[in-house]
LUMBATOR-197042 format. One record per residue (C-alpha): x, y, z. Coordinates in steps of 0.25 Angstrom, whole numbers. Each point is the difference from the previous one (the first is absolute). Last residue first. Layout:
<rs>
+-------+-------+-------+
|     X |     Y |     Z |
+-------+-------+-------+
|     X |     Y |     Z |
...
+-------+-------+-------+
</rs>
This chain:
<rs>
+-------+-------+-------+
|     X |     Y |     Z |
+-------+-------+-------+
|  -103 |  -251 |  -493 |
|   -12 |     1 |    10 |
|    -3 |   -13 |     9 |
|   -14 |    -6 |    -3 |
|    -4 |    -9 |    11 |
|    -7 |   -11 |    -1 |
|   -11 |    -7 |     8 |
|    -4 |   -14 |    -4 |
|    11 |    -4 |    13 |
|    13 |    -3 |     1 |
|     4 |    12 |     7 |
|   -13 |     4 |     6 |
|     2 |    -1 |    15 |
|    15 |     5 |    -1 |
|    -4 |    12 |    -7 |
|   -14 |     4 |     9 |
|     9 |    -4 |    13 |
|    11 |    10 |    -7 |
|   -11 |    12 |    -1 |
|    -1 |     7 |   -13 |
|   -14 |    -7 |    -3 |
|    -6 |     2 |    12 |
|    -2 |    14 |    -3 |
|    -8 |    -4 |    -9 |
|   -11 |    -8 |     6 |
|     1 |     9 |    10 |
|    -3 |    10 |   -10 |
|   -13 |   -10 |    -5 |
|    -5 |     0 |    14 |
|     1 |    15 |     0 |
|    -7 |     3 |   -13 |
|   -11 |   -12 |     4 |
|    -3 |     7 |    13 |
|    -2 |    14 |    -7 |
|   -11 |    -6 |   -11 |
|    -4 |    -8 |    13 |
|    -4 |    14 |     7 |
|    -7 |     4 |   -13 |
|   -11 |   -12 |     2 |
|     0 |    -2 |    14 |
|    -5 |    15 |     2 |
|    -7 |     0 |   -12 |
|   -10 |   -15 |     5 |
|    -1 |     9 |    13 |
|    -7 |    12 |    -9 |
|    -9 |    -9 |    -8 |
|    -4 |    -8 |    14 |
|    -2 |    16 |     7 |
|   -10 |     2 |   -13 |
|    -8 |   -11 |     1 |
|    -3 |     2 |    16 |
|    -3 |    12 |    -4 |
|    -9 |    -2 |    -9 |
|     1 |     1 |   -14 |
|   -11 |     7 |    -9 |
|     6 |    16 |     0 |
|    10 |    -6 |    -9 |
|    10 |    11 |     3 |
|    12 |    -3 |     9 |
|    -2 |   -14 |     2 |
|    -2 |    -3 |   -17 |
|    12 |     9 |    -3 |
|    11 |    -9 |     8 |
|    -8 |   -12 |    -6 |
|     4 |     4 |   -15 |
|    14 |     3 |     5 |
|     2 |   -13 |     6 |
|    -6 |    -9 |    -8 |
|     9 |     7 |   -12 |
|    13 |     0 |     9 |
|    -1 |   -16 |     1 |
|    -2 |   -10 |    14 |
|   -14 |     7 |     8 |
|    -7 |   -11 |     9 |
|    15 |    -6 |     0 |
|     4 |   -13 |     1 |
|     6 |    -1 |   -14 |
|     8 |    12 |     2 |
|    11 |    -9 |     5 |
|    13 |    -2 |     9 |
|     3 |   -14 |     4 |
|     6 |    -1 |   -16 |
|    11 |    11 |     3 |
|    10 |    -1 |    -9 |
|    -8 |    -6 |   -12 |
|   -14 |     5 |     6 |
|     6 |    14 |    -1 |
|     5 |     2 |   -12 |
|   -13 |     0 |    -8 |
|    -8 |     6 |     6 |
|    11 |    10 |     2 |
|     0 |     5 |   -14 |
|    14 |    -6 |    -7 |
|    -4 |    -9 |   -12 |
|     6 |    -9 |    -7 |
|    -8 |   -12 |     5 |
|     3 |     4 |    14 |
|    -2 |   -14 |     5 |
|    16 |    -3 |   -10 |
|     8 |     8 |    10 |
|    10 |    11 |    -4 |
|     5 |    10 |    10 |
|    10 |    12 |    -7 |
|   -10 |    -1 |   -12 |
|    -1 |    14 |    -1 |
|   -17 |    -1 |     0 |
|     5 |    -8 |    13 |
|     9 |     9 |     7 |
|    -7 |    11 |    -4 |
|   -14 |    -4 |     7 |
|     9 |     7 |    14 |
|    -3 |    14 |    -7 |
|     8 |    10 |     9 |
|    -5 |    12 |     5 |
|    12 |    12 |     6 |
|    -5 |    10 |   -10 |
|   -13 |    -2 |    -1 |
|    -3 |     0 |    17 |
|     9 |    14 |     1 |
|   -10 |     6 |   -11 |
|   -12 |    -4 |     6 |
|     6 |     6 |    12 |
|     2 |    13 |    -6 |
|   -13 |     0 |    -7 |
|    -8 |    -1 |    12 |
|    -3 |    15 |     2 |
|    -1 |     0 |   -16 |
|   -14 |   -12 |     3 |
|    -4 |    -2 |   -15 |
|    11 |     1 |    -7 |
|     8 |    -9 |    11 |
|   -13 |    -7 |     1 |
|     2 |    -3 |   -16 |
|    15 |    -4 |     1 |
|    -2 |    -9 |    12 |
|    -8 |    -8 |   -10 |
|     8 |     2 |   -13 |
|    11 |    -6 |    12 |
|    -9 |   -12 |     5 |
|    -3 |    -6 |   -14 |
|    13 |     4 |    -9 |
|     7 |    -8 |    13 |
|    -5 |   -14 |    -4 |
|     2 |    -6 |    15 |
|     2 |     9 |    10 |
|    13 |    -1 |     9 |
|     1 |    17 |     7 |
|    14 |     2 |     5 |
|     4 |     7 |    12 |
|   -11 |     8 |     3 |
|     7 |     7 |    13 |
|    -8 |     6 |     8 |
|   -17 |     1 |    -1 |
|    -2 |   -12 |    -8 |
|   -14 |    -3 |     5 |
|    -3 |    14 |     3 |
|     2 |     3 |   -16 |
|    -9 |   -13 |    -3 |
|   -10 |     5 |    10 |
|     0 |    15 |    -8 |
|    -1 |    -7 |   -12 |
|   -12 |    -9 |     2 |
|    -9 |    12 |     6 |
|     4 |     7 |   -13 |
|    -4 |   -11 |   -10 |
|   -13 |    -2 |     7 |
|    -4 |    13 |    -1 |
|   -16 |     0 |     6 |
|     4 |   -11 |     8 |
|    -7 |   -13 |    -5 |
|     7 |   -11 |     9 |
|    13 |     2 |    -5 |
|    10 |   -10 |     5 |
|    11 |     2 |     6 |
|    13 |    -9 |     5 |
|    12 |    -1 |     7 |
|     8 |   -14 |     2 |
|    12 |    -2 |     8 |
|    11 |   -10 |    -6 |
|    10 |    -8 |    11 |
|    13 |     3 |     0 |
|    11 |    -5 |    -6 |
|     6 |    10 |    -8 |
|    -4 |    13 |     5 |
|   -14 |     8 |    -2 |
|    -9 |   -10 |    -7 |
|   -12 |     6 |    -3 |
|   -13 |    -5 |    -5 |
|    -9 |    11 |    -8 |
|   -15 |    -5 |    -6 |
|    -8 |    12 |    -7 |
|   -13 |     4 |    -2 |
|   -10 |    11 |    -7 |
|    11 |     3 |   -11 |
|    -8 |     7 |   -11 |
|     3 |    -6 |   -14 |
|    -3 |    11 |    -8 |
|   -11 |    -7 |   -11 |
|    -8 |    15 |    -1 |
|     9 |    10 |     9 |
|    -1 |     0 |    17 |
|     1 |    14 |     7 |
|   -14 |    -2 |     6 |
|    -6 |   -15 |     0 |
|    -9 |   -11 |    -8 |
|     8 |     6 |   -12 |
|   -10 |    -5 |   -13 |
|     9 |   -11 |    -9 |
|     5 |    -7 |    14 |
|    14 |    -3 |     5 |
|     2 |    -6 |    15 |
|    15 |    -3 |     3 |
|     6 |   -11 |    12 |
|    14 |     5 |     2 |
|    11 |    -9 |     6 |
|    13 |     3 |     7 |
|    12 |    -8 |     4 |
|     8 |    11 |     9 |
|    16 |    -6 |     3 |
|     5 |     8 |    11 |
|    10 |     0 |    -5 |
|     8 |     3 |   -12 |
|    -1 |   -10 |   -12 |
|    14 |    -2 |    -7 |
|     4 |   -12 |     7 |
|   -14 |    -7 |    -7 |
|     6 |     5 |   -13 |
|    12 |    -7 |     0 |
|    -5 |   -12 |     6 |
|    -9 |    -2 |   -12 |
|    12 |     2 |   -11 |
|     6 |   -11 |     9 |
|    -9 |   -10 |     1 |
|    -6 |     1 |   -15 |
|   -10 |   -13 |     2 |
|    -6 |    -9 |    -8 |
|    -7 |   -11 |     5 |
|     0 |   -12 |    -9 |
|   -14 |    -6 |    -3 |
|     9 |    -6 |   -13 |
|    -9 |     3 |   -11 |
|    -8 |    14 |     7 |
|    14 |     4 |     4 |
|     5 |    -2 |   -14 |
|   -12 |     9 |    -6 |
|     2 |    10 |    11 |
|    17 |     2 |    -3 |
|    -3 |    -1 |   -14 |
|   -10 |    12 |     0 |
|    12 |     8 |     8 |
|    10 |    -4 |   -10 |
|    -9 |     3 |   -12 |
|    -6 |   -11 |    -8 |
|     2 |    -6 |   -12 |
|    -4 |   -16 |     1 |
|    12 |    -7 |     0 |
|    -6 |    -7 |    11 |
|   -14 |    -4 |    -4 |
|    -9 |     7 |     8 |
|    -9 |   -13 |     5 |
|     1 |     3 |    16 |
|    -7 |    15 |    -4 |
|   -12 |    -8 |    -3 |
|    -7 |     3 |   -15 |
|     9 |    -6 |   -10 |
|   -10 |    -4 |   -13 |
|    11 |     2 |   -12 |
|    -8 |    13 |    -3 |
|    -2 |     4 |    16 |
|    16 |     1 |     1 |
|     1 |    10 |   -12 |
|   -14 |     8 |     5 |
|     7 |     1 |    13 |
|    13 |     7 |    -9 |
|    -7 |     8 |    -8 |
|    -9 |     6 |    12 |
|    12 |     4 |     8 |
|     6 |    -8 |    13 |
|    -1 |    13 |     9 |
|     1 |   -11 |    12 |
|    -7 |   -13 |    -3 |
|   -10 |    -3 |     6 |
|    -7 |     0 |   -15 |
|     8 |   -14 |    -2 |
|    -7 |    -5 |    12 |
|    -1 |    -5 |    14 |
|   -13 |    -7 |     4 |
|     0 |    -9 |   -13 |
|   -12 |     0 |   -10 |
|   -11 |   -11 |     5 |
|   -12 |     6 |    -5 |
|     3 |     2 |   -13 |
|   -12 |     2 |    -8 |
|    -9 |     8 |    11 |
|    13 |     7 |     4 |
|     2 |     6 |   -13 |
|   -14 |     4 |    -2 |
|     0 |     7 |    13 |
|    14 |     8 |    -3 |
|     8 |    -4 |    13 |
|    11 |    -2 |    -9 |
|     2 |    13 |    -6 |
|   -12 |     9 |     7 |
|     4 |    14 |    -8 |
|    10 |    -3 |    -9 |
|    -9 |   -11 |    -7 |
|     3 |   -14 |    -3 |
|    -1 |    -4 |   -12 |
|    12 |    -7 |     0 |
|    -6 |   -11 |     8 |
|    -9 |    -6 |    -9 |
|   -14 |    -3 |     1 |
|    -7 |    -1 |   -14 |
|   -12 |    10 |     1 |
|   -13 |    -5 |    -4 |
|    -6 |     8 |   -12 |
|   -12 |     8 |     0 |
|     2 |    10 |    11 |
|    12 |     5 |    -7 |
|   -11 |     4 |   -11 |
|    -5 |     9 |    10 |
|    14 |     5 |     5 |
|     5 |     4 |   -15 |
|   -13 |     8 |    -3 |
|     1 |     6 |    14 |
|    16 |     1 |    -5 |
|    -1 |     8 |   -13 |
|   -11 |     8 |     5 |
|    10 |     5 |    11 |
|    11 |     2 |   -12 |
|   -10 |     9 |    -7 |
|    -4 |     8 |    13 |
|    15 |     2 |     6 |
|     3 |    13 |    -8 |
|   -16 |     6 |     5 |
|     3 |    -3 |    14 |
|    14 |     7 |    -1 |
|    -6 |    13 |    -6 |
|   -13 |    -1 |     9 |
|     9 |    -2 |    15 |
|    -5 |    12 |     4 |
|     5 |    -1 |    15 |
|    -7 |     5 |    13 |
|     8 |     0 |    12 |
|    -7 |    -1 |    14 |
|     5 |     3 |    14 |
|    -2 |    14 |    -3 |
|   -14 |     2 |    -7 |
|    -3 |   -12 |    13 |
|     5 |    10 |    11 |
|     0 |   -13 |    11 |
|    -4 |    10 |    15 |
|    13 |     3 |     6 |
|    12 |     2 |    -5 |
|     2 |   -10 |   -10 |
|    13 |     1 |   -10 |
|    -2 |    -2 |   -14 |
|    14 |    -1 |    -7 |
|    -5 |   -15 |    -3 |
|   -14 |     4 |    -9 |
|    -8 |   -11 |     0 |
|    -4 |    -6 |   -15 |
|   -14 |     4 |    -8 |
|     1 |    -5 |   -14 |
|    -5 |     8 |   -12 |
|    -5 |    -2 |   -15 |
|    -7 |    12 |    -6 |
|   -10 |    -2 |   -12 |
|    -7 |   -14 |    -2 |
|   -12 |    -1 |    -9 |
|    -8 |   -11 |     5 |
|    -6 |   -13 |    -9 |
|     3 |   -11 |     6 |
|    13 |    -2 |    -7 |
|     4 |    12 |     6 |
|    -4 |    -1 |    13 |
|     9 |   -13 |     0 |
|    12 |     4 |    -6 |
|     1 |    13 |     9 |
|     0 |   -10 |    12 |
|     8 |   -10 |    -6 |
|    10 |    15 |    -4 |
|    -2 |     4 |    16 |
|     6 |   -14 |     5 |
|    11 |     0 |   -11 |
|     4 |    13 |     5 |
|     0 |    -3 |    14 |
|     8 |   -11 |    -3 |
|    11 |     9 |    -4 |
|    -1 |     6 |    13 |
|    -4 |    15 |     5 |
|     5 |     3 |    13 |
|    -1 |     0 |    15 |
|   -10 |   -11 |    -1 |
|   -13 |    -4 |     5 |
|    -7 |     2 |   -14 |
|   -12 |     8 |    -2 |
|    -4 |    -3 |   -18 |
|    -8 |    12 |    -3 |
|    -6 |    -1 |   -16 |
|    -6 |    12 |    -6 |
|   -15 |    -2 |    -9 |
|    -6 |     7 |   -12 |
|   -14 |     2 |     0 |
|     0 |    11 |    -7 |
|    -7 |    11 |     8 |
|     0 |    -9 |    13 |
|    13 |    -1 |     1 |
|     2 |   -13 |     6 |
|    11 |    -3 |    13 |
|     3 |   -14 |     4 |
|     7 |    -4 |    10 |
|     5 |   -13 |     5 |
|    -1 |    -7 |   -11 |
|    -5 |   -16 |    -2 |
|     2 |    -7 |   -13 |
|    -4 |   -11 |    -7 |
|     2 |    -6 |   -14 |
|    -5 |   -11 |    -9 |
|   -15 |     6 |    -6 |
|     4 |    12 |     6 |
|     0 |     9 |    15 |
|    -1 |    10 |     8 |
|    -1 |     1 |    13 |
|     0 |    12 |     9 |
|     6 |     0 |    13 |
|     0 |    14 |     4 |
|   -12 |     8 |   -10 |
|     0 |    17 |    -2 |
|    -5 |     9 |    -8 |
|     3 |    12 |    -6 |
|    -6 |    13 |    -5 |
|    -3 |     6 |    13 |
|     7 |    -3 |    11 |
|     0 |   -12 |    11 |
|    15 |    -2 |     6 |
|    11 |    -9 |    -7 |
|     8 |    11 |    -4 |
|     0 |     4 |    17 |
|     6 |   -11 |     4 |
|    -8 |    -8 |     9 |
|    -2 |   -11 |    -8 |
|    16 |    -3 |     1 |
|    -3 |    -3 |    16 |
|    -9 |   -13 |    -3 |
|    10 |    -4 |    -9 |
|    10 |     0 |     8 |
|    -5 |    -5 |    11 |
|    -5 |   -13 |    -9 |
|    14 |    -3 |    -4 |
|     5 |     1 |    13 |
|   -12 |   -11 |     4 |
|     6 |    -8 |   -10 |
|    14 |     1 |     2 |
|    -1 |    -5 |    15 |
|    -9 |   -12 |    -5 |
|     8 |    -4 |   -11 |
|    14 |     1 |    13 |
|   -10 |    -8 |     8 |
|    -2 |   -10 |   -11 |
|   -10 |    -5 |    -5 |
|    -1 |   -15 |    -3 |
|     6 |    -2 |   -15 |
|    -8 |    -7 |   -13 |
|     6 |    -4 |   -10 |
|    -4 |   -14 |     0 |
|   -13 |     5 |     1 |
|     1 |    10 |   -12 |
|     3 |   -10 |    -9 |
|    -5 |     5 |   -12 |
|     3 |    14 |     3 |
|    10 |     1 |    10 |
|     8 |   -11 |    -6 |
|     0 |     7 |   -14 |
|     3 |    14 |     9 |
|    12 |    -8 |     6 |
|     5 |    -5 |   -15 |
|    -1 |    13 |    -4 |
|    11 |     7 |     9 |
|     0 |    14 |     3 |
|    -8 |     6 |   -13 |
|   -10 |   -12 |     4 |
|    -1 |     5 |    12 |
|    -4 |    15 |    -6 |
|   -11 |    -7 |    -6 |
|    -6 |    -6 |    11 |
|    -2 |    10 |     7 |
|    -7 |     8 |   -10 |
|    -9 |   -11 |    -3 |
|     0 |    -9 |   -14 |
|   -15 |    -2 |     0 |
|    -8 |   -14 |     1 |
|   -12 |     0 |    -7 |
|   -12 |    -5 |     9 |
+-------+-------+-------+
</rs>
């Protein structure tokens, strides 16, 4: 049986053609286990198509016809399209391309032209390109409106520019297929970098802590580094250019100094009003809105995590809610959160603040009786991730980076999410939507999803306290007197 140059396959040599030259002559090596985040995507892949057909262009009339999945293939190329409409008078065919996207992409293009490409070849006249992408401004209210969920896009013009350069590269892919790709790692690609499968099979035994660790180092710069063969962040030679902030973690990682801005930190932990509020979202964002007042991809609070300490010294109290399926989720949260900090808020400790204030943003629109309170919450929120993304606390675990996976086993290594049933936001967001309306689970299924949330989100809160204490021990004299000659410096300002 001839072997055909896919659709898929094509667009992942457009991303990286050493990955597609594995995937195909080597496809067990390749090979992945399925994910629960593949799986997740899949499913919503197949929703949206399923509800596309019911759009009215794509109903029985005279004149046209109409095929969902349709082959079409050539002597070296194959290609699968969503729809396909054929006028029956001519026999000229329209491409529709259903994306689970909020817009139209470059790669969408280069998808639609393969497509185009294929047809073509095999014989078909093409007319009218078009993707089929979620309209974002939709909001549900009630039954899903799919003529308004959906947006349909002629995409023919930009399909018809990129179809000489897309013949180009099938022609270019197949022949890649011939040759046997020398492994080097410059070519890696921006998407996977070193974890690029076909880099990984040749080099197994690259360093844990790398040159692509670190922080805003430019492309120029790594490629510099990778050219006279310095992969781990220990080898950067010293005179290296660097900027102060890059230096700092490069010399860290060489010296497994602790770095520390002890005074610049004490500064702004004396500014934080109690009661101190350390606050945690867990979001849910799907292409079709599962509920009403929700957008396409909104991230729809069903959970959050709230500890509060409300003078210094005392122990933190945990408040917590967690949707079980409530016809507005996001509405039932928001009215708990606002009794929760009924008083004074004091100041709200989140961690990556863009995250929890667009949120509170979108319920204040959504909610304008609440609006005033998710007003008060933004202005008085402080993101506690700054510290580190500042480069006020420098510690070579965190491997340049500053999300609280990452932190917190440093400072707190007897805290973990390793134990957990649930341990990322991904698990938890795609289980969250599983109990509430996968008809299939038990119940005793869906109370284990919802206790594996509640220890979930309430250690994302925990982690934020211990690491403040963590903090705030910083300015105190024990702390000092503990750790002056010890690996931890500390920065004094000039």
């Amino acid at each position: 049986m001839k072997e055909r140059l896919t659709k898929t396959a094509f667009l992942r040599y457009l991303k990286c053609p050493p990955e597609f030259w594995l995937s195909v002559r080597q496809p067990l090596l390749a090979a992945k286990p399925t994910t629960l985040e593949y799986e997740h995507l899949r499913q919503q892949g197949y929703a949206v198509q399923q509800l596309v057909k019911t759009l009215k262009r794509f109903q029985p009339r005279e004149g046209l016809s109409f095929n969902f999945e349709r082959p079409f293939q050539t002597f070296d190329l194959y290609a699968r399209c969503d729809i396909v409409v054929m006028h029956n008078d001519s026999g000229m065919i329209d491409l529709y391309e259903t994306k689970s996207a909020a817009s139209v992409k470059d790669e969408h293009i280069d998808d639609v032209a393969f497509q185009r490409l294929v047809c073509e070849q095999s014989g078909y006249q093409v007319g009218r390109c078009f993707t089929v992408t979620t309209n974002t401004d939709y909001v549900r209210r009630g039954e899903i409106d799919a003529e308004q969920l959906f947006t349909v896009t002629d995409v023919t013009d930009l399909v018809e520019q990129r179809l000489p350069s897309t013949a180009q590269q099938a022609r270019a892919a197949i022949a890649y297929l011939r040759t046997v790709p020398v492994p080097s790692l410059l070519d890696y690609c921006d998407r996977n970098r070193l974890n690029c499968e076909f880099i990984q099979l040749h080099f197994p035994n690259l360093p844990d802590y790398t040159v692509f660790d670190i922080a805003f180092l430019k492309n120029d710069k790594r490629r510099l580094l990778l050219a006279e063969g310095i992969v781990g962040i220990v080898d950067v030679p010293d005179d290296f250019p660097l900027s102060t902030k890059q230096r700092a973690q490069v010399e860290a990682a060489k010296t497994r100094a602790i770095v520390i801005d002890g005074n610049a930190i004490t500064e702004r932990i004396e500014r934080w009003e109690y009661p101190l509020q350390f606050l945690d979202y867990e979001t849910f964002a799907y292409a079709i809105p599962q509920f009403d007042g929700v957008r396409p991809y909104q991230q729809m609070c069903f959970q959050y995590s709230l500890h509060t300490i409300d003078f210094p010294g005392t122990k933190p109290r945990h408040s917590y809610f967690l949707s079980r399926g409530e016809s507005d989720p996001p509405r039932a949260m928001a009215e708990s959160l606002r009794q929760a900090m009924e008083g004074n808020i004091g100041t709200v400790l989140v961690w990556y603040e863009a995250f929890e204030k667009t949120r509170n943003t979108e319920m204040a629109a959504m909610y304008p009786d609440l609006a005033a309170f998710f007003g008060e919450v933004n202005s008085k929120t402080v993101d506690l991730m700054k510290i580190f993304s500042e480069k006020l606390y420098v510690h070579p675990e965190f491997k340049g980076r500053s999300s609280i996976k990452k932190v917190l086993p440093a400072l707190r290594p007897d805290l973990s999410y390793k134990q957990l049933r649930i341990g990322d936001g991904l698990t938890a967001t795609i289980s969250w939507f599983r109990a509430v309306k996968w008809d299939s689970l038990t119940e005793s299924e869906r109370e284990s999803i919802f206790k594996g949330l509640e220890k979930y989100c309430e250690l994302d809160t925990w982690a934020m306290v211990a690491i403040f204490e963590e903090l705030a021990a910083i300015s105190s004299r024990e702390f000092q007197a503990h750790t002056a000659d010890s690996e931890l410096f500390f920065l004094e300002r000039a």
